[in-house]
C-alpha positions in Angstrom: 27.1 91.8 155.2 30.1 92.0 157.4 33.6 93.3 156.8 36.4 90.8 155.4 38.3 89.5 158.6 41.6 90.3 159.0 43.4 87.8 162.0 46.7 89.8 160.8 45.3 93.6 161.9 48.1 95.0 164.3 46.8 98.4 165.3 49.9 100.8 165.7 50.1 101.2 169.9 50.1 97.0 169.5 53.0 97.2 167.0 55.1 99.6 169.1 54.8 97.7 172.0 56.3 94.7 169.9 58.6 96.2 168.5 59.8 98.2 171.7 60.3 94.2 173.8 63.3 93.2 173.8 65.5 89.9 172.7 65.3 88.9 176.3 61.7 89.8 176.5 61.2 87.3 174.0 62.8 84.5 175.0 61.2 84.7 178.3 57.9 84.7 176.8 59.1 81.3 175.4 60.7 82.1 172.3 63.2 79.3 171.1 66.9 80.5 171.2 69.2 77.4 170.8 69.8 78.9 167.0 69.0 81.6 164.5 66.6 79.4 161.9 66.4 80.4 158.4 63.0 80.9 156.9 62.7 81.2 152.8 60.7 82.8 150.8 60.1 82.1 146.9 57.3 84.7 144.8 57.0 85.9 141.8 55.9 89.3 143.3 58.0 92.4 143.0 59.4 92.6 146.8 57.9 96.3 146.4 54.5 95.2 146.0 52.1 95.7 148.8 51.9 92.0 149.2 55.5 90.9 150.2 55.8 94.5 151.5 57.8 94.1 154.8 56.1 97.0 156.5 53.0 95.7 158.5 52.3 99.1 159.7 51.9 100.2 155.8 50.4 97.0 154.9 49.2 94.9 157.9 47.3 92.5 155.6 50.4 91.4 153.3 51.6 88.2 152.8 55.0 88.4 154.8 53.2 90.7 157.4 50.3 87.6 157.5 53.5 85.7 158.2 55.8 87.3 160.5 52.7 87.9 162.9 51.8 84.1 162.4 55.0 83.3 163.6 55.2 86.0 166.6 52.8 84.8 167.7 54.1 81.4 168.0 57.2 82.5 169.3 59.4 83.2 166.8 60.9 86.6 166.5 62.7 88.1 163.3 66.1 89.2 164.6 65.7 87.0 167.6 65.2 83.0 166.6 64.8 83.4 163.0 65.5 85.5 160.1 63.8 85.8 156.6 65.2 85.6 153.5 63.1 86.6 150.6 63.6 85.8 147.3 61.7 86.8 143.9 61.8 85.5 140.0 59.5 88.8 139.4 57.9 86.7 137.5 60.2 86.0 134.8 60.9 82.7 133.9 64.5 82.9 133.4 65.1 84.2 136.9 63.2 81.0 138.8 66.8 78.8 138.9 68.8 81.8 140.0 66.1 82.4 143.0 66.0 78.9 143.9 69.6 78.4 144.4 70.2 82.0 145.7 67.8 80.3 148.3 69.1 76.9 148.5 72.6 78.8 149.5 71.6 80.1 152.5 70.8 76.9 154.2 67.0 77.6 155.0 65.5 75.7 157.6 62.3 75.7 155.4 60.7 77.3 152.2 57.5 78.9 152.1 56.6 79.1 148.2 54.0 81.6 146.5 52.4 79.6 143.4 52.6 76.2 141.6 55.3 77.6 139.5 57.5 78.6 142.6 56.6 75.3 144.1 57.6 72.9 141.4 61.1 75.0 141.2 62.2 74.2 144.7 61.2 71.0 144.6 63.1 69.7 141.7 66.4 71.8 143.1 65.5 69.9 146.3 64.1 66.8 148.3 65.2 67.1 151.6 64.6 70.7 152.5 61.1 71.5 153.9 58.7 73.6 151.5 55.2 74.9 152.3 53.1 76.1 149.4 51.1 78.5 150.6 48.9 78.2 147.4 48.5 75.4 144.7 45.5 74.2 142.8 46.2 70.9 142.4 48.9 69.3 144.4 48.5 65.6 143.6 48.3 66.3 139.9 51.1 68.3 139.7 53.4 65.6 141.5 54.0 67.4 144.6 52.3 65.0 147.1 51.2 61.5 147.4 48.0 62.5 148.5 46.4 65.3 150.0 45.8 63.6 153.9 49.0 62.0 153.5 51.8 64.1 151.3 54.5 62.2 151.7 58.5 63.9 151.2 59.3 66.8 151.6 56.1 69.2 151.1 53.4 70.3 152.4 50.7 73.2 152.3 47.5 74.5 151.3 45.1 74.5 148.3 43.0 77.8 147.5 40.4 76.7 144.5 39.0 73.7 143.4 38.2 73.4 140.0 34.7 73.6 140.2 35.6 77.3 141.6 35.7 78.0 137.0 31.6 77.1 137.3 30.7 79.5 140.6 32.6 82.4 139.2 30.2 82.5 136.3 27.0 81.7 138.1 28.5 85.1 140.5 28.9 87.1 137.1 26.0 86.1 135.6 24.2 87.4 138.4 25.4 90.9 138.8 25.4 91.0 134.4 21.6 89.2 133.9 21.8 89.7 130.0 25.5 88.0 129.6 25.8 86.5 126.3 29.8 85.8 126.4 32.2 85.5 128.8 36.1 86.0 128.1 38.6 83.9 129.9 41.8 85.5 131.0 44.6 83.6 131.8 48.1 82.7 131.1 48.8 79.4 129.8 52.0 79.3 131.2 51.1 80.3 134.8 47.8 78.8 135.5 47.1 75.4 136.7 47.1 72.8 133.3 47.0 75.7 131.0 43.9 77.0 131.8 42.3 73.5 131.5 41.8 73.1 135.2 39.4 75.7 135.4 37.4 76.1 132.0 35.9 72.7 132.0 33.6 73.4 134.5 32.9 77.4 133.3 32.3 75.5 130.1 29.7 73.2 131.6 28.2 76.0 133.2 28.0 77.9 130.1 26.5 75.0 128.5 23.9 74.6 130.8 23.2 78.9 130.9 23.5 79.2 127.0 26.2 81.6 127.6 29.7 81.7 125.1 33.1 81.1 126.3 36.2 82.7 124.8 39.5 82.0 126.1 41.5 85.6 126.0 45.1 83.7 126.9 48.0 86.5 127.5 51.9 86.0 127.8 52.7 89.1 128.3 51.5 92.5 130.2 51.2 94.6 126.9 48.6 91.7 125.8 46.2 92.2 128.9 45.0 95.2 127.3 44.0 93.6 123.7 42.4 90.6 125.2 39.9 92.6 127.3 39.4 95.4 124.3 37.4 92.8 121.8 34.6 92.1 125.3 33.7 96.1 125.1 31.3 95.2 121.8 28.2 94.2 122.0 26.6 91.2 122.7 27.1 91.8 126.3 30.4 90.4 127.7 31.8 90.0 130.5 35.1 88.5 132.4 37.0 86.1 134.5 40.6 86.3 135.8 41.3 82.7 136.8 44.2 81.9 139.2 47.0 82.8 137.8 50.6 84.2 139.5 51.0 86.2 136.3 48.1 87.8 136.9 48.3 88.6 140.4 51.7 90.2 139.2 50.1 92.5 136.6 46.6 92.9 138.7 46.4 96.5 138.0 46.6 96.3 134.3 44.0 93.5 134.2 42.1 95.8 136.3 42.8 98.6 134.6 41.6 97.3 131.4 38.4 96.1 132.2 37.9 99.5 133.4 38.9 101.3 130.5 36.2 98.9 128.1 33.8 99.0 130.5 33.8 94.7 130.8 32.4 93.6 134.4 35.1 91.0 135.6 34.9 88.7 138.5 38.9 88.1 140.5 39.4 85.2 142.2 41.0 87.0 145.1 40.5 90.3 147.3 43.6 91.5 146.0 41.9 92.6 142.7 39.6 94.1 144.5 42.2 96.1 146.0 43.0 97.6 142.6 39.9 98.7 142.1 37.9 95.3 140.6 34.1 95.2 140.4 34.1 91.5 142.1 35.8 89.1 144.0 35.2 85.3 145.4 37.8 83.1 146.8 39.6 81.6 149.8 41.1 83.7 152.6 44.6 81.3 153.1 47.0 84.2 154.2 48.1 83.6 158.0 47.4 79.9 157.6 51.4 79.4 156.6 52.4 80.2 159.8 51.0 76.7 161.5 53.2 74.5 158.9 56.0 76.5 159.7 56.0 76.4 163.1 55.8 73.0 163.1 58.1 72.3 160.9 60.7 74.5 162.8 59.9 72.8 166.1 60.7 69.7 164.3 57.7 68.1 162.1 58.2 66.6 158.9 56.4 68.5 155.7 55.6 64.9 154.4 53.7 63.9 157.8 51.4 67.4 157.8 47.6 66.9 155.4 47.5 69.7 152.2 44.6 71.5 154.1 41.7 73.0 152.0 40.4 76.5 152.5 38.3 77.1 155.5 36.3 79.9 154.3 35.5 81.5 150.5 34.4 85.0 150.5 32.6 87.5 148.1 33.4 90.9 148.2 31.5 93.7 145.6 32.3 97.3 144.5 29.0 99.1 144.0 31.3 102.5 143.1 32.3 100.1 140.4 29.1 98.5 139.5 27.4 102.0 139.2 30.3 103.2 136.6 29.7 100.3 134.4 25.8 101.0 134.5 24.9 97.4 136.6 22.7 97.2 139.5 23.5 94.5 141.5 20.7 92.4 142.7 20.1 92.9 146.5 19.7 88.6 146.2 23.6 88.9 145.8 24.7 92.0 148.0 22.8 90.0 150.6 25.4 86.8 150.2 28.4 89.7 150.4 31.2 88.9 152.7 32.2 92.9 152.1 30.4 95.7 149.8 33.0 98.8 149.0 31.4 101.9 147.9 
């Protein structure tokens, strides 16, 4: 067991110290200042949420601190080379064009995108402008590259589950519920890759082949998280998974929060879950990894020329506080493959 890696910790003296060097400090340390480059930033986070929270002191493992680190430490200073302009449709659908051209007016150098939906937004408001993804599923089948060595236009980025990722997330639950007879699906059609598709044919084979039921529990809205998690609470045993999905990364606590409250052991697909208090966890660690494409694209490399680059490392993380309130024991055969156990 070791703790969850974190290449974006800053401990507080370090930060000071950055903070405290000056413009001219900077430069000299080889910090490019021929012009101010604009960096944007689509999400369909609230900009108060602890993941696009600007603060690295108050949260040094965000996604825009995982970024501005990436980039100081490439050179690139806010307030000194670049700025940042962030952007979010808070996850409303209505609000994507108005964030996209609020974006587009600034001129950015590049745009750094959150989800598929973000993604897909930009690039039909533009093809010249360089975008990053920082996450997507399925790049080639959604139209945004040629292929994943060679992209092609204007995009670039990285992939964070395969869809084989729907068959390990059950094997993971069905080991830490033995007795599972169902397993609920939650998801929103409108927000995860193909509708859900991409992921439930292979939980489906794997339920097949484990005798195990799946239910879809599709949600459109927060108020319906609650309902679909409610009917899992009744016997026979149940249990949960959250598939990738920018709406529910948006509305993690109430997803959370509701398995809680019925008592339904649910496996996240990211650590951010497990931040709100989820049982489990397993998926990619991509978060500092936007930095490289951005760089390189500010120095002067094409999106289209830089490989979609698959994750370079998956990670379990378990909450035994959590297991214990929902009656489970976790087998020590799966504490033992634990990237991180919380108590």
């Amino acid at each position: 067991m070791t703790e969850r890696p974190s290449a974006l910790a800053v401990d507080r003296r370090g930060f000071i110290r950055l903070a405290s060097t000056t413009a001219a400090g900077w430069l000299a340390l080889g910090a490019t200042s021929d012009r101010v480059r604009v960096v944007g930033s689509l999400t369909a986070l609230p900009l108060d949420d602890e993941l696009t929270r600007r603060s690295m002191i108050d949260s040094p493992t965000s996604r825009l601190g995982g970024l501005i680190v990436g980039l100081r430490q490439r050179g690139w200073v806010e307030g000194v080379n670049f700025r940042l302009e962030l952007r979010s449709t808070f996850g409303a659908p209505d609000r994507v064009k108005t964030a996209v051209q609020e974006l587009l007016a600034l001129k950015p150098d590049v745009i750094l995108t959150g989800s598929t939906i973000e993604t897909a937004a930009v690039l039909e408001a533009t093809k010249t402008i360089p975008i990053v993804f920082a996450t997507a599923n399925d790049p080639v089948g959604n139209g945004f590259v040629e292929s994943l060595a060679h992209p092609g236009g204007n995009v670039t980025g990285f992939t964070n589950s395969s869809a084989e990722m729907g068959g390990k997330w059950l094997q993971l639950i069905r080991e830490a519920v033995p007795d599972l007879a169902r397993v609920g699906i939650l998801y929103n059609p409108a927000t995860t890759p193909r509708g859900g598709r991409f992921f439930l044919d292979s939980i489906e084979q794997e339920a097949a082949l484990a005798g195990v039921s799946v239910i879809p529990a599709p949600v459109s809205a927060p108020t319906d998280i609650d309902e679909a998690v409610r009917p899992f609470s009744a016997p026979p045993k149940a249990a949960m998974i959250a598939l990738v999905d920018s709406f529910l990364v948006v509305h993690r606590q109430a997803a959370v929060a509701a398995a809680a409250k019925y008592r339904v052991p649910a496996i996240y697909p990211f650590y951010y879950f497990m931040d709100a208090g989820g049982l489990m966890s397993y998926g990619p660690t991509l978060e500092v990894r936007s930095a490289d494409y951005v760089d390189l694209i500010l120095r002067g490399t094409k999106a289209g020329d830089l490989p979609v680059q698959s994750p370079r490392k998956y990670e379990l993380l378990i909450n035994r506080t959590v297991a214990r309130t929902l009656d489970l024991t976790i087998p020590f055969t799966l504490l033992a493959r634990a990237d991180e156990i919380r108590e």
